[in-house]
Each structure stands twice: as structure tokens, then as C-alpha cells.
N, C-alpha and C positions, 0 to 999 in steps of 0.2 A: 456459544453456538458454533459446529464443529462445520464444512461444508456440506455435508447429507444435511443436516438441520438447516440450514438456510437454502437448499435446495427443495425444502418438503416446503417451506414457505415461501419461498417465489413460486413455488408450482399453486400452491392454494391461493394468494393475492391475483397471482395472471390466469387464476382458471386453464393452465394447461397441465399438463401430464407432468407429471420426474423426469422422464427424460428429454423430454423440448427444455423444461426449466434447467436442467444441467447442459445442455448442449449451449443455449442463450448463457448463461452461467458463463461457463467455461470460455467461452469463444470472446466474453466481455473482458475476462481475466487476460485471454490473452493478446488482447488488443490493447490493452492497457501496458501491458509488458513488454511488446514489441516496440510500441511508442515512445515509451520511456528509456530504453534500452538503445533504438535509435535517436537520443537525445530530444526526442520532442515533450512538450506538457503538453498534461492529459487535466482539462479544465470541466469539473463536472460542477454547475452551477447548484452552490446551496448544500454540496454536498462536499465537495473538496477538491484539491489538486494533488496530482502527481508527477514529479519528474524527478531527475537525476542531478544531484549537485555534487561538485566536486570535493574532498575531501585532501588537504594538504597534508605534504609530508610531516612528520613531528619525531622526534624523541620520546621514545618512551622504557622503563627500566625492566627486566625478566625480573619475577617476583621471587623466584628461586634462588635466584643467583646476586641477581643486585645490579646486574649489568645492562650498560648501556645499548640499546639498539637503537635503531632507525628503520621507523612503518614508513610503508611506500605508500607515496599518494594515491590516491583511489578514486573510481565512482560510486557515489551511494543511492540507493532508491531516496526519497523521501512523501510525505505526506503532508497535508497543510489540511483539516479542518475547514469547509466552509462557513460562513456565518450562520446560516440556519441550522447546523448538523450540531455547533457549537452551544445555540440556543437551545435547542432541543435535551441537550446533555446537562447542560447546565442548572444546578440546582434551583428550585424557587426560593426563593428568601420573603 
């Protein structure tokens, strides 16, 4: 599902138009981004979390060459799966 696709289907589940559902959309996306970006978690109950963990420096080799570098420490987005989003995916047995 591309974001037009999940836009035609927030628009048909909330009964409003495509473009209310992509503005609500959009304006979700970016509040999530800005939060995380300003180091806060973003806790959405049942559904999952988001925020930014640090990633330490390391050693690693250029595949061409063979040579040694050093990656610079960084921040990364991440994601965590809530328990019900987890259930939900989860195969039956």
C-alpha cells in the first residue's frame, strides 16, 4: 500500500473526503517527525512507538578496497511494534 492507497482508505473508514484524509494524514506524519527529531517518543497505544536511538561509532571495511574506515556515530529513527499490532500480524497456529 503506496500513501494514495492508504489515503483512499482513511478517507472511506473516517467518512471524509481525500483531501481532509491526506491533510489529517500528513499533518500525523508530521508530528511524529518533528517529535522524534526533537528527541521525544512518540507512544501510540497498541499500535507502537517511535523515537530516535543513538547509534555508536564502529569499524567498518570498504567492500572494494578492503580498507579500514570509521562510521560516525549517529541518530536513527526507530520503531517498536505494540502488542496488539504484533497480535494482529501474527500468524494463527
Amino acid at each position: 500500500m503506496n500513501k494514495t492507497e492508504l489515503i483512499a482508505a482513511v478517507a472511506a473508514k473516517a467518512q471524509v473526503n481525500q483531501n481532509q484524509a491526506n491533510a489529517i494524514l500528513s499533518a500525523t506524519l508530521d508530528t511524529i517527525v518533528e517529535s522524534v527529531a526533537a528527541g521525544e517518543k512518540v507512544v501510540l497505544i497498541g499500535f507502537g512507538s517511535f523515537e530516535a536511538k543513538q547509534r555508536q561509532a564502529r569499524e567498518a571495511r570498504n567492500p572494494r578496497t578492503g580498507e579500514t574506515m570509521t562510521v560516525a556515530a549517529t541518530q536513527v529513527p526507530t520503531f517498536s511494534a505494540g502488542k496488539v499490532f504484533k497480535q494482529k500480524v501474527k500468524p494463527t497456529a
